[in-house]
C-alpha positions in Angstrom: 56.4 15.3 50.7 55.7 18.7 52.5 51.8 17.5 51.6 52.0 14.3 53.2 53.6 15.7 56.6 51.6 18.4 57.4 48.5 15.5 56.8 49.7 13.5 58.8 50.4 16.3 61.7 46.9 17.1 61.3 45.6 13.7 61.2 48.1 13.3 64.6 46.7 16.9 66.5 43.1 15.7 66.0 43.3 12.1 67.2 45.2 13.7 70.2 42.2 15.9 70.7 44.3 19.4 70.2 41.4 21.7 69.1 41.6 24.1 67.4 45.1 24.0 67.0 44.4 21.7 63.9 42.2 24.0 62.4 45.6 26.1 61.4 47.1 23.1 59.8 44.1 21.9 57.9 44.0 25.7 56.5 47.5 25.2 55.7 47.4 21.7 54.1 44.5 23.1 51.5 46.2 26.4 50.9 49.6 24.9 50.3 48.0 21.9 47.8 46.2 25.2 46.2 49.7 26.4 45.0 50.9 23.1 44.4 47.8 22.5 41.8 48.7 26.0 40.0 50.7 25.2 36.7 49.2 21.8 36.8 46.6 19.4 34.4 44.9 19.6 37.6 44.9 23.5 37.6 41.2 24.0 37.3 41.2 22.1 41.0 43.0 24.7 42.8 39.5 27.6 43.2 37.9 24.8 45.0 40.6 23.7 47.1 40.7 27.2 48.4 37.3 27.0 49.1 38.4 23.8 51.2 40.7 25.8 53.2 37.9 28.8 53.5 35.3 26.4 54.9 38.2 24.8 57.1 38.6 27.8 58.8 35.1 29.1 59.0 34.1 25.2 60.6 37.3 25.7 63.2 36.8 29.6 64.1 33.1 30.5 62.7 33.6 33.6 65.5 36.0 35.2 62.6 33.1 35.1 60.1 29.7 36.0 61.7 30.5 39.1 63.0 33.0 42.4 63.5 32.3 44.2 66.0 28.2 45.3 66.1 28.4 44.7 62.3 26.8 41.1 61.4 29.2 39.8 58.3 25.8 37.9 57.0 24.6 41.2 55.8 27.4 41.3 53.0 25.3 38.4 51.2 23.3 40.1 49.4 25.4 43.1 48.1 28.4 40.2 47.0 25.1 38.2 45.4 24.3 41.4 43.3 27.8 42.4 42.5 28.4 38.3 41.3 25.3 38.6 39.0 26.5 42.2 37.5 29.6 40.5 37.1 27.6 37.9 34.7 25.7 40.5 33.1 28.9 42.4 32.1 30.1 38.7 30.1 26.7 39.0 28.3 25.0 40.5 25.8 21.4 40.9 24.1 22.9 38.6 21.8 22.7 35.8 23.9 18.8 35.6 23.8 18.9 35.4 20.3 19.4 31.5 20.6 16.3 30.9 21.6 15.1 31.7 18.2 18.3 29.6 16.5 17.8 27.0 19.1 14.4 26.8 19.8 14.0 22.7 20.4 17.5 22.6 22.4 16.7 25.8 24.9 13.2 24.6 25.3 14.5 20.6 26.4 17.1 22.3 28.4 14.5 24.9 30.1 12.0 21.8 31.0 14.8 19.9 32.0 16.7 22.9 34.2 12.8 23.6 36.0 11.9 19.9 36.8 14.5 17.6 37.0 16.4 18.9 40.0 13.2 20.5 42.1 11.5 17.1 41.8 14.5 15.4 43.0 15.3 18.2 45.6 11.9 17.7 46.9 12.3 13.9 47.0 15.3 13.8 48.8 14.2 16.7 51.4 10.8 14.5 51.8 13.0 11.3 52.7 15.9 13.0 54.3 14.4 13.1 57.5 16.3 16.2 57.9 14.9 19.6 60.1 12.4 21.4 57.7 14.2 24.4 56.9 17.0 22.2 56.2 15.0 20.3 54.0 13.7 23.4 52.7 16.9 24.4 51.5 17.7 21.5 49.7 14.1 21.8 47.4 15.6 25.8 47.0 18.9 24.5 45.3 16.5 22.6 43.1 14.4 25.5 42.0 17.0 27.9 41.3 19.0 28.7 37.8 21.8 27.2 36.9 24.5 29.8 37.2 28.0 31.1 35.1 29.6 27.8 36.6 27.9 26.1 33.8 28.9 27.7 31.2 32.5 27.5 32.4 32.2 23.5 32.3 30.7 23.4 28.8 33.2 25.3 27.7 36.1 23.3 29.3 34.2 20.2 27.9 34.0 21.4 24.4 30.3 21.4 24.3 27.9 23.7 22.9 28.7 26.8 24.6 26.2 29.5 23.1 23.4 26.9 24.2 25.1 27.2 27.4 25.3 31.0 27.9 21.8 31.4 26.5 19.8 28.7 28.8 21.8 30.6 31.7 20.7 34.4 31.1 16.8 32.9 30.0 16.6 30.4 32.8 17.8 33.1 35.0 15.4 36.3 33.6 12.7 33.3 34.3 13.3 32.4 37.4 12.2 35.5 39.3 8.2 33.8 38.4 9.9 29.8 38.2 11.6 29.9 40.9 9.0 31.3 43.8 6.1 29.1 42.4 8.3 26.0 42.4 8.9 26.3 46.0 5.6 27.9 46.9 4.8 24.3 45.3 7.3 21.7 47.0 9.0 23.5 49.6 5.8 24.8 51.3 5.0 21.9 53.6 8.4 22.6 55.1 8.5 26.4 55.3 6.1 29.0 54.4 6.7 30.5 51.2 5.5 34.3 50.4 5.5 34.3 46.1 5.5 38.2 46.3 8.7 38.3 48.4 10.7 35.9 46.8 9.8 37.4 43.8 10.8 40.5 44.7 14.1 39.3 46.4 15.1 37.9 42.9 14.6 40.9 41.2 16.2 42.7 43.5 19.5 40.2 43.8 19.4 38.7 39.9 17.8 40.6 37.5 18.3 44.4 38.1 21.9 43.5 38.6 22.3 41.2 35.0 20.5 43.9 33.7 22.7 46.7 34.7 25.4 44.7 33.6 24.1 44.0 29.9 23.4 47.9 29.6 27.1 48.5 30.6 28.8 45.7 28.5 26.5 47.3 25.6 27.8 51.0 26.1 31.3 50.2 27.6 32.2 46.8 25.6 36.4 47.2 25.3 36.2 50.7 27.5 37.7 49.0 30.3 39.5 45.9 30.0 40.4 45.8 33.3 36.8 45.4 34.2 36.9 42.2 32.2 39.9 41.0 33.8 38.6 41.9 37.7 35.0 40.7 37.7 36.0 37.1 37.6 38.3 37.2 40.3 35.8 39.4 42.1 33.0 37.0 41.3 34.9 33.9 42.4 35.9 35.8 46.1 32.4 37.0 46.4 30.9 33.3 46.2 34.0 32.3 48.5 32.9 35.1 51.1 29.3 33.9 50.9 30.3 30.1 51.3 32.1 30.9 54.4 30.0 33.5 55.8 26.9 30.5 55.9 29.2 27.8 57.1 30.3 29.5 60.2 26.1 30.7 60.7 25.3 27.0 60.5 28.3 25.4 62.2 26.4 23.6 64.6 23.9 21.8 62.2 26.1 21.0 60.2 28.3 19.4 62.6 25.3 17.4 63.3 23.9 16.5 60.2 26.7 17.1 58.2 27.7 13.6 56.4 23.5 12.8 55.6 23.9 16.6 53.9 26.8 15.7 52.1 25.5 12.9 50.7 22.1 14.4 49.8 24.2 17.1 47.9 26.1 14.1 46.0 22.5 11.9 45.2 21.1 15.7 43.9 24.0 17.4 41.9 25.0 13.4 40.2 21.2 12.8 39.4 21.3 16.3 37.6 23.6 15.3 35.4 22.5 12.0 34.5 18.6 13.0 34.4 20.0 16.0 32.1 22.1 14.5 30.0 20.1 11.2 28.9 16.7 12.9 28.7 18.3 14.7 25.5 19.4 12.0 24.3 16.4 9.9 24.8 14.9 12.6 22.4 17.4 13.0 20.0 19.8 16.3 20.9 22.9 16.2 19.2 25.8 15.1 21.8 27.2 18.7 22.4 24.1 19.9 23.5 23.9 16.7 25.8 26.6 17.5 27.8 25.7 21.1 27.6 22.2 20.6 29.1 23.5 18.0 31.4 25.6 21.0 33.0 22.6 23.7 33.2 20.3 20.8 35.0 23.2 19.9 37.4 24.6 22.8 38.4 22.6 25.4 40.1 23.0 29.0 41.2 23.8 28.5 45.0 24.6 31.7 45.8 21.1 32.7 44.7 20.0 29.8 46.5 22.2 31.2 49.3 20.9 35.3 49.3 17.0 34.0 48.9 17.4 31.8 52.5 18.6 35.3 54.0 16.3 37.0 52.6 14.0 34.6 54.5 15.9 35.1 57.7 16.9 31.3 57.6 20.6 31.4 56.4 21.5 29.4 59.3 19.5 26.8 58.3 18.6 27.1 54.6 21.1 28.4 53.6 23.2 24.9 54.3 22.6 23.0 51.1 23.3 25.7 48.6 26.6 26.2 51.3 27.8 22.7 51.0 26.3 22.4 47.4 28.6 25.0 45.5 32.1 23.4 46.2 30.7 20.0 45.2 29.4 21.0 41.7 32.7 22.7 41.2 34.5 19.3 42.3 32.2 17.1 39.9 31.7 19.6 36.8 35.0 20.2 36.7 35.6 16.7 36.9 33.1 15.5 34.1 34.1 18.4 31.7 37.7 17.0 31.9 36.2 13.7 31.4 34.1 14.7 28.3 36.9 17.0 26.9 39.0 14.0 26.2 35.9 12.4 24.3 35.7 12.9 21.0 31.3 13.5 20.5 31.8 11.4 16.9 33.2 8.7 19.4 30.3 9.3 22.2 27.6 9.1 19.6 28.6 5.1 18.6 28.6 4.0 22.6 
């Protein structure tokens, strides 16, 4: 009931042309359906709704989140980015790679499928769009990145085949420092020039030293510090937050603009992912499991790669947009298909 008032206050303040008055009871609506989800089926809902609220607030008062003082808040991108992916190296371990040798048919579909499906369509919608080119350009950059942790989450959730999972995300991602430059040096190019050498570098930099660094430490420190364990995804899950509403309020004005044809871009691209990923194994013969597993990897990407490499290009305002409005989506739909799938049997799936 609480739910339904404050809604319709807010509904009320903004047809009555308040301001940014409404922004506090937006805020409020999200954070307070946030607790209400807590304890529920619906549980796995309540991250994103936060993220609701965060981007509420950062659309309302983007002053709070692009600056404080002389010090320019878009410079914690990249330091979050790196502690995220040492996070993801710390839930790793060499281990991981060795499904590539167990696995080799499944990790190489899932590879082809992670590195063409979703930069092809990136670059089909940004062509059509008819949206600025660095815009555009961002949408071909959440194509050509990795799929990130997020996936492994959902294939878990949706009982599929996990270690495929986890492996296709630390291999896809120890690619994509080479993958990932030449893809957009390849599509993206006609919107934005692309320096191979620099992107290359920025992924080291951001991606793989830090997974790295993490590996070595889960390796020498496995069980030394629980508490690490405990933190990181917490930490992880604030640091994407931080990052989502540090771009929104950088790109406020576009997206105010172009908002709804951005959305629904985003919608086309993460939905095709999933389709394109999970029938092209199936057309070939992949057991179910590692359907629905590969169908996650394609469809959901690392945006907060996606995110540090357009400020590494100096275009976070701009490129940095899709991958901004890109991450709360995938969490809406993955989390929505892995509930879907989990009350699938794969016995049943495989006689539809």
């Amino acid at each position: 009931m609480l739910l339904a008032l404050i809604a319709v206050l807010y509904v009320f303040m903004s047809v009555s042309g308040v301001g940014q008055s409404a922004g506090y009871v937006l805020v409020a609506f999200f954070l307070l359906l946030a607790l209400q989800l807590r304890g529920t089926s619906f549980s796995g809902f309540s991250y994103t709704v936060i993220i609701f609220a965060a981007v509420s607030a950062s659309m309302y008062f983007p002053e709070w989140f692009i600056s404080i003082g002389d010090f320019q808040l878009s410079e914690l991108i990249v330091p979050l980015l790196m502690i995220i992916m040492f996070g993801m190296g710390t839930s790793m371990s060499w281990g991981d790679f060795v499904g590539v040798i167990k696995m080799p048919q499944a990790v190489g579909v899932g590879l082809v499928c992670q590195f063409s499906i979703m930069p092809i369509i990136g670059f089909l919608l940004a062509t059509l769009s008819g949206l600025p080119p660095e815009i555009a350009a961002g949408i071909v950059l959440v194509g050509c990145s990795p799929s990130g942790l997020a996936s492994n989450v959902m294939s878990f959730l949706s009982n599929a085949n996990l270690a495929l999972s986890i492996t296709l995300t630390a291999v896809a991602t120890l690619l994509s420092p080479l993958l990932t430059p030449f893809l957009m040096g390849f599509l993206a190019d006609q919107f934005v020039p692309i320096d191979f050498l620099t992107m290359f570098w920025s992924i080291v930099k951001m991606v793989i030293l830090p997974v790295l660094a993490g590996l070595v430490f889960n390796q020498v420190a496995h069980g030394k510090f629980p508490w690490l364990d405990k933190a990181m995804p917490i930490v992880s899950m604030a640091g994407i937050a931080i990052i989502i509403v540090i771009i929104t309020a950088a790109g406020r004005d576009s997206l105010l603009s172009i908002g709804l044809i951005l959305i629904l871009i985003v919608i086309v691209h993460n939905t095709a992912g999933y389709l394109l990923g999970y029938w092209s194994c199936r057309i070939i013969g992949l057991d179910k499991k590692s359907c629905r597993t590969i169908a996650f990897e394609v469809g959901m990407q690392n945006s907060g790669l996606a995110s540090g490499l357009a400020l590494e290009m100096g275009k976070v305002a701009t490129m940095g947009l899709a991958p901004a409005v890109f991450g709360p989506f995938m969490n809406i739909s993955g989390s929505s298909l892995a509930t879907w799938w989990r009350g699938k049997d794969t016995e049943t799936e495989t006689k539809t």
